[in-house]
C-alpha positions in Angstrom: 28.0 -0.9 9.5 28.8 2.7 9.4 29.6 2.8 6.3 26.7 1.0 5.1 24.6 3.0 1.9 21.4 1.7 2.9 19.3 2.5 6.1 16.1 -0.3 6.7 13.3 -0.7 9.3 11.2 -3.5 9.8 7.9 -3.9 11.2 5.3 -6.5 12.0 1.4 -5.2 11.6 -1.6 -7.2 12.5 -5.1 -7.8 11.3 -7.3 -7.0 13.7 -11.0 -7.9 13.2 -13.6 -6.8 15.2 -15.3 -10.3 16.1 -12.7 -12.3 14.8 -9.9 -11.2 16.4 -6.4 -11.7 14.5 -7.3 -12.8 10.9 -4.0 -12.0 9.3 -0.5 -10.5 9.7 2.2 -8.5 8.1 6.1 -8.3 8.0 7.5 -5.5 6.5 11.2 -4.0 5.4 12.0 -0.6 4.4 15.0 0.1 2.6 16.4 3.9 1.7 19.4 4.3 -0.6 22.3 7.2 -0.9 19.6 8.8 -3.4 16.5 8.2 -1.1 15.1 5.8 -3.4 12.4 3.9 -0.9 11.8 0.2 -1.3 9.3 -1.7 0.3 9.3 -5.2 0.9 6.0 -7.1 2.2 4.7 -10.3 3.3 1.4 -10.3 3.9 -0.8 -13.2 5.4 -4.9 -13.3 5.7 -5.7 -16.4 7.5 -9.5 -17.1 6.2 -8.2 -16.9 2.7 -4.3 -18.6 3.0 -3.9 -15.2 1.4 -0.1 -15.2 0.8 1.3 -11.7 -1.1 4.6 -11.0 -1.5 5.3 -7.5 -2.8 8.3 -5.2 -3.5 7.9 -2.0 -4.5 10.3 1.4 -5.3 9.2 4.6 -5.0 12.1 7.5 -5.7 12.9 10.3 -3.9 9.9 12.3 -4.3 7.6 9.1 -3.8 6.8 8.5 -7.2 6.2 4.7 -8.4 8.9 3.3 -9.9 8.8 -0.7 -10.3 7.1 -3.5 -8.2 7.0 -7.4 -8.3 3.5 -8.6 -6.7 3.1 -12.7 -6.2 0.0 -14.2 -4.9 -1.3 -17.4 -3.6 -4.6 -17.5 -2.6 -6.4 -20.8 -0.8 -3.1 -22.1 -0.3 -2.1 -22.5 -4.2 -0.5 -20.0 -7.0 -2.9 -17.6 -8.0 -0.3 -15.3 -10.1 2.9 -13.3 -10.3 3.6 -9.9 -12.3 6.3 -7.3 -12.6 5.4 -4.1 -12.7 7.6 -1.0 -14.9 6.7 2.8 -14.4 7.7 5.5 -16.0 6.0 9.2 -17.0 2.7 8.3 -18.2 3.1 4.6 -18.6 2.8 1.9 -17.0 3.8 -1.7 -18.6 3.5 -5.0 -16.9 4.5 -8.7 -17.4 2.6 -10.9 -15.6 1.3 -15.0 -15.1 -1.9 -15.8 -13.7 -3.6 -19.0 -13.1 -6.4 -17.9 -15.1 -5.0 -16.4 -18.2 -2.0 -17.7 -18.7 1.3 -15.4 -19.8 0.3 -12.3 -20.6 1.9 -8.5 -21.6 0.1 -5.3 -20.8 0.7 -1.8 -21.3 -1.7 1.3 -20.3 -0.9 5.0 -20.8 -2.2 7.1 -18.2 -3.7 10.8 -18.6 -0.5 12.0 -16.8 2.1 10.8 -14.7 1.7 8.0 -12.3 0.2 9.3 -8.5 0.3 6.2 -6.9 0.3 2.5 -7.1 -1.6 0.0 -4.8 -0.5 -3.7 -4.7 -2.7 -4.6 -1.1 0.1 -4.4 1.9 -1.2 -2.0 4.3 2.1 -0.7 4.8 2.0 0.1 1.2 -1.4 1.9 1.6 0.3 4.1 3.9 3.3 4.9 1.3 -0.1 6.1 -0.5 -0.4 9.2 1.5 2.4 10.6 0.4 0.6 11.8 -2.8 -0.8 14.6 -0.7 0.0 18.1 -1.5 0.3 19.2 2.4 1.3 23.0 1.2 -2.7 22.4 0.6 -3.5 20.6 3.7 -7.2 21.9 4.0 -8.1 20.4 0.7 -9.5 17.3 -0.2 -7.4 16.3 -3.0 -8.6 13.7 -6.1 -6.4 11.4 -7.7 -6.9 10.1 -11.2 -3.7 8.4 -12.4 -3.3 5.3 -9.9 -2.7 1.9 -10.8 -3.4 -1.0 -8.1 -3.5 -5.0 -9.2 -6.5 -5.3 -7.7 -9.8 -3.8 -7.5 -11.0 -6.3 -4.1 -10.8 -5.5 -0.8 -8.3 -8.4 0.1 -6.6 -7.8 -3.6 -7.4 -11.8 -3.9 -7.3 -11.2 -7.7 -4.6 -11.1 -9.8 -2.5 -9.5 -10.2 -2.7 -7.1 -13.2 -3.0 -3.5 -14.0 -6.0 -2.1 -12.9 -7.0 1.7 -13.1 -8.8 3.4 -10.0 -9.1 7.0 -8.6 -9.1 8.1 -4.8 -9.8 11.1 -2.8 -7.3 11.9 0.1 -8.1 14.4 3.0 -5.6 15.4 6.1 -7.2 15.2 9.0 -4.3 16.5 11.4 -1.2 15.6 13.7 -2.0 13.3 16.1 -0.4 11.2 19.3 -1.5 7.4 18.9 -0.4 4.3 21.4 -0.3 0.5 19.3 1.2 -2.4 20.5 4.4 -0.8 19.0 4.7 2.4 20.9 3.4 5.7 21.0 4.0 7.5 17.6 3.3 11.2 16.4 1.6 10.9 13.3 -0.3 12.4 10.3 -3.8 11.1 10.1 -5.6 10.8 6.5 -8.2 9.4 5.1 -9.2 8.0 1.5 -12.1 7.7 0.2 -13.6 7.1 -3.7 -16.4 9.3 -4.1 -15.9 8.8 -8.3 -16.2 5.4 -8.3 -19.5 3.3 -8.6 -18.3 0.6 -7.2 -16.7 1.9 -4.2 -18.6 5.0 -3.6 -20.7 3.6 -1.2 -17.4 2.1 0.9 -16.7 3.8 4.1 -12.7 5.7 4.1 -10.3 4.7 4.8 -8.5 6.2 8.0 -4.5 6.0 8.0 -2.2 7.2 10.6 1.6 7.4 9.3 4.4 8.5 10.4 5.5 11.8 9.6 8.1 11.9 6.7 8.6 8.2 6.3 5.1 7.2 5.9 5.6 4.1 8.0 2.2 2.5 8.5 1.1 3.3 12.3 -2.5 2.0 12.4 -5.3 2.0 9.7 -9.0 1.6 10.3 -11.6 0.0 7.9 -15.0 0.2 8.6 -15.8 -1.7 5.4 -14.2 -4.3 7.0 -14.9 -4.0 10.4 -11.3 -4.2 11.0 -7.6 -2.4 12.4 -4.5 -2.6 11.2 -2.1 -1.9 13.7 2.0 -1.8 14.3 2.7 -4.5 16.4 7.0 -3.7 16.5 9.0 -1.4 14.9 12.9 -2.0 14.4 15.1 1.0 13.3 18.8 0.6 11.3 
């Protein structure tokens, strides 16, 4: 439709472990509006778990966190569901968990939301847009992110949860996936701050260049790639 307001791609990414081979899979869909308001929608899939997450998340113009709904299921069963409101400083959150029951939370930040994590990878690529690239040499710290979990898989949940990161630019790059070959920016993240992820290995994230479309992300920690398997443009 020509005259259609809203331009979406979809994507598939897979899990890639290093002995294991596939443990887990992804299905995106990006969709832009007429004021470049981003949202994400994700289904996410880790096979060892029955991990099931369904996310989506806005970000406005200038990639700043704007509301999310995060539901999780985790060994095949209901684990929990919360709605997530962002605005300056605050963040507010209504959320149901297996575990605690109905709940109502509400943290003010020491400045404006950075970034928000809710556990799709293609969503930990929207992350590196945080980067100040008129300061590309830099390794630049983050204070005021929120994510709903503080585990690797994001099996808990969900809630807010404060957490800090470190991101670095590494350069432009040419990679092949399954998908294609993409030119992308490569970062990494890392949590030098934290005690208990200091020790963990960065994160390395390809993207694409202005979009921020996940291309391929490495782990280390968990000995495993995340990579574009198919890419479909509006």
């Amino acid at each position: 439709m020509s005259n259609d307001p809203y331009r979406s791609v979809s994507g598939e990414v897979l899990y890639l472990h290093d002995d294991a081979g596939q443990v887990g899979h992804e299905n995106f869909v990006i969709t832009k509006d007429l004021n470049l308001n981003r949202t994400l929608r994700a289904i996410c899939r880790i096979y060892q778990e029955d991990l099931l997450r369904d996310v989506t998340y806005t970000v406005d113009q200038n990639w700043i966190p704007q509301d999310a709904f995060v539901r999780l299921s985790v060994d095949g069963v209901f684990k929990g569901s919360s709605w997530f409101k962002f605005f300056g400083d605050i963040v507010e959150c209504e959320n149901f968990t297996k575990e605690a029951g109905r709940a109502s939370q509400k943290q003010i930040l020491r400045g404006p939301i950075q970034s928000f994590g809710a556990h799709p990878v293609s969503n930990d690529a929207w992350g590196c847009a945080a980067f100040d690239m008129s300061r590309p040499s830099e390794k630049q710290y983050f204070d005021n992110v929120v994510t709903t979990s503080k585990t690797a898989h994001g099996n808990t949940g969900p809630s807010i949860m404060m957490t800090e990161k470190y991101i670095s630019f590494h350069g432009k790059e040419n990679i092949s996936v399954p998908a294609g070959n993409f030119d992308v920016n490569y970062y990494q993240i890392s949590w030098d701050g934290r005690e208990d992820m200091k020790n963990w290995p960065p994160i390395h994230i390809w993207t694409t260049h202005d979009d921020f479309i996940i291309v391929k992300i490495r782990w280390d920690h968990l000995k495993s790639d995340y990579v574009l398997n198919r890419l479909d443009l509006d």
